[in-house]
C-alpha positions in Angstrom: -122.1 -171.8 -1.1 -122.5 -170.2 2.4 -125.4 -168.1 0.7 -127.5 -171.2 -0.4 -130.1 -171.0 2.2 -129.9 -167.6 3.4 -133.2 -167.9 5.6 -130.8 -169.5 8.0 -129.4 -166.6 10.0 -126.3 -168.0 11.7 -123.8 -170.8 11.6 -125.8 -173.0 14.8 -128.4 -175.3 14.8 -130.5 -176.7 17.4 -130.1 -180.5 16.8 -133.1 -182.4 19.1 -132.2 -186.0 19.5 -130.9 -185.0 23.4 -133.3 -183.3 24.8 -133.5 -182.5 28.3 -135.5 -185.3 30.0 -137.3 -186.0 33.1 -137.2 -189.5 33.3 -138.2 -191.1 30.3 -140.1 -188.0 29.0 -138.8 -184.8 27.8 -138.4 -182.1 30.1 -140.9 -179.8 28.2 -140.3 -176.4 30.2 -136.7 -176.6 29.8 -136.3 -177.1 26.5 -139.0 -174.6 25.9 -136.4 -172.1 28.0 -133.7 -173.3 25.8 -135.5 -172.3 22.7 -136.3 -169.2 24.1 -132.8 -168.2 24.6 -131.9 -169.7 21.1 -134.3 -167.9 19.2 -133.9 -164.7 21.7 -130.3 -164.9 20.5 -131.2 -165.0 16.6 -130.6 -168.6 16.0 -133.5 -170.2 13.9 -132.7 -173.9 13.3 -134.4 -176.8 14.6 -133.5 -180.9 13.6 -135.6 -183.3 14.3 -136.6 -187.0 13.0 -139.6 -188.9 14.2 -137.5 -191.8 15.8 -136.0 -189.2 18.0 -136.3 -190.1 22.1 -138.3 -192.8 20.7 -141.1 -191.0 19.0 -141.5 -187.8 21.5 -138.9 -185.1 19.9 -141.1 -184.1 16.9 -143.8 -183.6 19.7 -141.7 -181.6 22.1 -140.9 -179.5 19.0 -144.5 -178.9 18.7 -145.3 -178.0 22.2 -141.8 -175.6 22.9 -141.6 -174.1 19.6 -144.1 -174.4 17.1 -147.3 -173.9 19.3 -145.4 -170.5 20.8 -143.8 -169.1 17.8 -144.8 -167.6 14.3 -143.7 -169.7 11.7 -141.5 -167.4 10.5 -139.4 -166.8 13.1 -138.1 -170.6 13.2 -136.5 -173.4 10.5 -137.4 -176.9 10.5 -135.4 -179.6 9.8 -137.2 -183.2 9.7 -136.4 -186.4 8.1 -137.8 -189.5 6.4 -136.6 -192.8 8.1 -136.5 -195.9 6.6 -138.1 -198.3 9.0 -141.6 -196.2 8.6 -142.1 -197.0 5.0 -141.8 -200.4 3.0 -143.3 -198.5 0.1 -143.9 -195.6 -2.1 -147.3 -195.4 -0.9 -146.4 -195.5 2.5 -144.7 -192.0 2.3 -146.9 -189.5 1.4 -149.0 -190.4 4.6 -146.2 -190.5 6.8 -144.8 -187.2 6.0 -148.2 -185.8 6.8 -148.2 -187.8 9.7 -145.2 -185.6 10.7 -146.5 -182.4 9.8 -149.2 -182.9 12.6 -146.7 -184.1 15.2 -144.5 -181.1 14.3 -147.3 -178.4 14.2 -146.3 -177.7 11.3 -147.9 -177.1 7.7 -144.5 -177.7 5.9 -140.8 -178.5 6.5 -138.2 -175.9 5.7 -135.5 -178.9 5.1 -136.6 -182.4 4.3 -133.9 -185.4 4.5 -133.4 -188.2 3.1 -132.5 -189.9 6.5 -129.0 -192.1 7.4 -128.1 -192.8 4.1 -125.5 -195.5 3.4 -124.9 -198.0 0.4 -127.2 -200.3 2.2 -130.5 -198.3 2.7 -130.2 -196.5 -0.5 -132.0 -199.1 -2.7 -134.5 -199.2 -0.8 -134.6 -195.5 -1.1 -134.5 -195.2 -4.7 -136.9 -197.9 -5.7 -139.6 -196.4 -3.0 -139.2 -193.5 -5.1 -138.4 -191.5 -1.6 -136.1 -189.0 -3.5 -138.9 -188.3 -6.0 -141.3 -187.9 -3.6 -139.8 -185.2 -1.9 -139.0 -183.6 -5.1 -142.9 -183.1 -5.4 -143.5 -182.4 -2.0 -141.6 -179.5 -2.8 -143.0 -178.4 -5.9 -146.3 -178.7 -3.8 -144.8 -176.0 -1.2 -144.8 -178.7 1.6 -141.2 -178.5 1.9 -138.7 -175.7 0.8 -135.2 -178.1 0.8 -134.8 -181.4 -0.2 -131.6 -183.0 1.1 -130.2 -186.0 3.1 -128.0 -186.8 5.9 -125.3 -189.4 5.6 -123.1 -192.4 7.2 -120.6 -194.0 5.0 -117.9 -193.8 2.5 -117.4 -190.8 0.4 -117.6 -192.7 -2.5 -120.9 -193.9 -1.7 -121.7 -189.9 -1.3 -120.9 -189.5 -4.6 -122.5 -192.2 -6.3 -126.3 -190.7 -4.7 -125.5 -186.6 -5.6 -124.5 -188.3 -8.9 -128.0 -190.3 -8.8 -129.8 -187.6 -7.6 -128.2 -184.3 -8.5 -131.6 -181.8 -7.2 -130.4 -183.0 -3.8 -129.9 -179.6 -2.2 -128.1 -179.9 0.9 -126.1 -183.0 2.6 -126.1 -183.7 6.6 -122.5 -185.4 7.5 -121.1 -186.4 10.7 -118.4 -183.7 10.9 -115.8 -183.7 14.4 -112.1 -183.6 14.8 -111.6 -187.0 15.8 -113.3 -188.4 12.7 -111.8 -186.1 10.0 -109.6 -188.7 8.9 -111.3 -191.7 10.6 -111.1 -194.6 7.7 -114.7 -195.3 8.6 -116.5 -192.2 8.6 -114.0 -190.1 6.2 -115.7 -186.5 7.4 -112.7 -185.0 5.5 -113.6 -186.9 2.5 -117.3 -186.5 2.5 -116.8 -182.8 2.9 -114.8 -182.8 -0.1 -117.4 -185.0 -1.8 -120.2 -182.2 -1.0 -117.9 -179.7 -2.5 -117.3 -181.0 -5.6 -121.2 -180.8 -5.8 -121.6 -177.5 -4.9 -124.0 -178.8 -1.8 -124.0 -177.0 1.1 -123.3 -179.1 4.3 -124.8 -179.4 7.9 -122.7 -180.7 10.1 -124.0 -183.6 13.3 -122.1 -185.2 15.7 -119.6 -182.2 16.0 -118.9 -183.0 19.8 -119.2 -187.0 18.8 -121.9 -187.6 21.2 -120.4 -185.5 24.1 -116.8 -187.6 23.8 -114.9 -184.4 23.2 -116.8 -182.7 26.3 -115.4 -185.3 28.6 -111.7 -185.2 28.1 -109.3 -188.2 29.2 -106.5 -186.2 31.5 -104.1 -185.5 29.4 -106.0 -183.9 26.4 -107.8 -182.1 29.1 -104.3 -180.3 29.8 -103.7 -179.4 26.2 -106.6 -177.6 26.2 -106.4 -175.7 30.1 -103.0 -174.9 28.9 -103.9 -172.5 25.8 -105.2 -170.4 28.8 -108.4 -169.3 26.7 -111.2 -170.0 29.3 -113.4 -171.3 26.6 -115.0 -175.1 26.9 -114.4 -178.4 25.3 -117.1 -178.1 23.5 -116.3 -174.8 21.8 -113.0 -176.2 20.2 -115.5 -179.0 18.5 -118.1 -177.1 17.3 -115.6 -174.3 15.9 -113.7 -177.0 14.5 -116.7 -178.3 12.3 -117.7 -174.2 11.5 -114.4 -173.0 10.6 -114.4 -175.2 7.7 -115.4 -174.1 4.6 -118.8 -174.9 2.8 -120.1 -175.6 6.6 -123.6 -174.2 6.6 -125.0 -175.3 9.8 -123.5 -177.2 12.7 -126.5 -178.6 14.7 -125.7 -178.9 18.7 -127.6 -181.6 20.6 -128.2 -180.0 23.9 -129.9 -181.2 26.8 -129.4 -179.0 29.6 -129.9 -174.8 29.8 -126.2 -175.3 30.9 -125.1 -176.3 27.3 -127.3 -173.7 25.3 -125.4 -170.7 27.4 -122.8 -172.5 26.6 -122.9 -172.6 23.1 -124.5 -169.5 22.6 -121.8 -167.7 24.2 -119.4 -168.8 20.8 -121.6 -169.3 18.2 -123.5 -165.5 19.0 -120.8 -163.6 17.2 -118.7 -166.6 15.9 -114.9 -166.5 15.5 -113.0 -169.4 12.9 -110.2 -171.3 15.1 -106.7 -169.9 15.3 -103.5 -171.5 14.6 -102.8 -172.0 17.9 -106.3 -173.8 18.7 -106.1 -175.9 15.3 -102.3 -176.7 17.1 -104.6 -177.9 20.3 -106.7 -179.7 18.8 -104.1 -181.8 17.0 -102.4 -182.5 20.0 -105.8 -183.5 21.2 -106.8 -185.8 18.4 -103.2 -187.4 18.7 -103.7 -188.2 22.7 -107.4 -190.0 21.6 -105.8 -192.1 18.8 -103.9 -193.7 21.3 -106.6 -194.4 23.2 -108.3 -197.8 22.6 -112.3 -196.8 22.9 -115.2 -197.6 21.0 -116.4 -194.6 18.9 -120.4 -195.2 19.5 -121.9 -191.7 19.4 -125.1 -192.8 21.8 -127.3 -192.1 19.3 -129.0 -195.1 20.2 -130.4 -196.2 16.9 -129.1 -199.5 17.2 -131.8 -199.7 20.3 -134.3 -197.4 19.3 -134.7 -198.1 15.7 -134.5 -201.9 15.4 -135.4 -202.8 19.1 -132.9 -205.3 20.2 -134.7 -208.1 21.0 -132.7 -208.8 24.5 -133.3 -205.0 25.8 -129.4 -204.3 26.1 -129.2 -200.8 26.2 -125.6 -201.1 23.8 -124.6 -197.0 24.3 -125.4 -197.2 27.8 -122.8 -200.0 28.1 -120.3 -199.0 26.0 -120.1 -195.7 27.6 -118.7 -197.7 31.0 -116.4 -199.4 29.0 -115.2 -196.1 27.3 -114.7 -194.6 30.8 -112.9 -197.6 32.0 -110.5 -197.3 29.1 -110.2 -193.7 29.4 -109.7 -193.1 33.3 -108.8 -196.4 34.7 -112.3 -195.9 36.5 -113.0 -199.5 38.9 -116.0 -197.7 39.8 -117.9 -198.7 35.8 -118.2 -201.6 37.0 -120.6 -200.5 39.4 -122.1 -198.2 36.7 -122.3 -200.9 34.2 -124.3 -203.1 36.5 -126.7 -200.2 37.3 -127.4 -200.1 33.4 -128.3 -203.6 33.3 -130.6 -204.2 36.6 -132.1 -201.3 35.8 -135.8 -202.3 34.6 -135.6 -205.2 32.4 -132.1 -204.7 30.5 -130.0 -207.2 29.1 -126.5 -207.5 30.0 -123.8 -207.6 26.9 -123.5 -211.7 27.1 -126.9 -211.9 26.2 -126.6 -211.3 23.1 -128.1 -213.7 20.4 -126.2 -211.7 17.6 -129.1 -211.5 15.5 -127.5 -208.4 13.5 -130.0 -205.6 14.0 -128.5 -203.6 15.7 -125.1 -203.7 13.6 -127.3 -202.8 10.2 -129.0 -199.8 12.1 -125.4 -198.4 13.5 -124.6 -195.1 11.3 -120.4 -195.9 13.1 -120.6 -199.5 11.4 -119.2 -201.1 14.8 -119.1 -204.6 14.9 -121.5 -204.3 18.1 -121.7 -208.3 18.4 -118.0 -208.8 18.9 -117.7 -205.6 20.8 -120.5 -206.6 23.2 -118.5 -209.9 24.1 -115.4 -208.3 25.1 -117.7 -205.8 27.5 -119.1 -208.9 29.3 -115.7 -210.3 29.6 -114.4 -207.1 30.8 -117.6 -206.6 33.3 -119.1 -210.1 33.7 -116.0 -212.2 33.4 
């Protein structure tokens, strides 16, 4: 399995939906340092979609890595999304489309984007899987695959539709191995009994295992190994087996150097780091937090029609949970008097952004105990 894609030359990917910004706009000459030092370091794999930072990630790819680098000495991941087409007709134009913002004149890997029982359908009778397949045969992309958020049987039921399917994207961390809701131990499973190999997102869950309550911090300043909380996560997801690639969305220089430094010459987890982790995971599932990953599709994707920046604001409430911290309050009213943001009780609970969340929170119910909790 690990040999499926050999092109790929190590276990890290470079995942670009947090890219580091400057203000609103993406903070071109660092991430072009940061892909310097990626490739410099013989890492080769770049993930992108077009609703990334709101439209501007496959661009920034362009401008840091594609205008400055052969086309051989870089992989491209980029996906189809299903908010850009309504039908089969409307693919073939977008994809090219994408090509141009990417600089590109074909994609290395090709997904099927955010799967779920849901989207699929619509999937399937765009003929969006078929498509693809001919893309390829036309040399405009060398792997067709898909990334995924639901239930493992759900998995199954679209590598059984659609068995050409090379490669499957999962959401893949320590706290959501056994998570009812995401099953990453399940879905893993699933791609095995396929034979696909897997990429792995979310590894550090949106940067909540960076940002440690207290006491797990201890667990891991105890073991004495001087590495970060983001090495245990991403080791975690590439210690496992039929792990391909696990993609890192970085958005500092600080992060890359960071994440270089254990992925470079990678070492699997020990038994006394699996040991710290489950100590870890034990310590957040008593913890009463919302797991929203700030991927911000909920906003991005569907556009809530009352501006509340959701991730934003469940952060604060995350942090209030976490440390005790009177000070979100202050934060969360930042969020929402910044520019023209709604706050959480304006909510008309139209539903969009629930159907766009890959987590499947109940965001409506969870935004009304926020405002009672900041507002009340």
């Amino acid at each position: 399995m690990d040999n499926s894609f050999p092109e790929i030359k190590k276990l890290f990917g470079f995942g670009c939906m947090r890219l580091p910004m400057k203000g609103t706009e993406v903070d071109i000459e660092q991430f072009k340092q940061m892909a310097d030092y990626f490739i410099d370091n013989g890492f080769n794999y770049f993930d992108t979609a077009h609703g990334y930072i709101d439209g501007k990630s496959e661009k920034a790819v362009k401008v840091a890595v594609s205008d400055r680098y052969p086309r051989e000495k870089f992989l491209l991941a980029d996906k189809l999304t299903e908010p850009y087409f309504s039908k089969e007709e409307d693919i073939r134009p977008f994809f090219r489309s994408q090509l141009e913002l990417c600089g590109v004149e074909y994609f290395d890997f090709y997904l099927m984007h955010a799967q779920n029982a849901k989207n699929f359908g619509h999937f399937k009778k765009c003929r969006a899987y078929e498509t693809a397949f001919d893309l390829k045969k036309e040399g405009k992309i060398k792997h067709v695959g898909l990334s995924f958020h639901d239930s493992a049987d759900v998995l199954d039921n679209i590598l059984t539709t659609y068995p050409d399917v090379e490669f499957v994207q999962i959401q893949f961390n320590y706290l959501d191995y056994e998570d009812p809701g995401v099953q990453s131990r399940k879905c893993l499973e699933v791609c095995k009994k396929h034979g696909k190999p897997v990429v792995v997102m979310e590894p550090v869950k949106g940067g909540s295992l960076v940002n440690l309550p207290e006491a797990a911090q201890k667990v891991y300043d105890e073991t004495g190994s001087g590495l970060s909380n983001a090495s245990y996560a991403i080791r975690f997801a590439a210690t496992q087996e039929g792990i391909r690639v696990v993609l890192s969305g970085m958005s500092d220089f600080e992060q890359m150097k960071d994440n270089v430094s254990f992925m470079k010459d990678f070492k699997p987890l020990d038994e006394n780091e699996f040991g710290a982790i489950a100590k870890v995971t034990g310590i957040y599932k008593g913890l009463d937090t919302i797991p929203c990953t700030a991927c911000h599709y909920c906003v991005e994707q569907n556009h809530c029609p009352m501006n509340i920046m959701i991730p934003e604001i469940f952060s604060c409430m995350n942090t209030r949970k976490i440390f005790n911290d009177w000070n979100q309050k202050m934060y969360y009213e930042n969020v929402i008097t910044s520019g023209d943001k709604g706050k959480a009780s304006a909510c008309i609970e139209c539903g969009g952004c629930e159907n766009a969340c890959p987590q499947h929170l109940e965001i409506r119910a969870l935004l009304k105990d926020v405002a009672k909790e900041f507002e009340g």
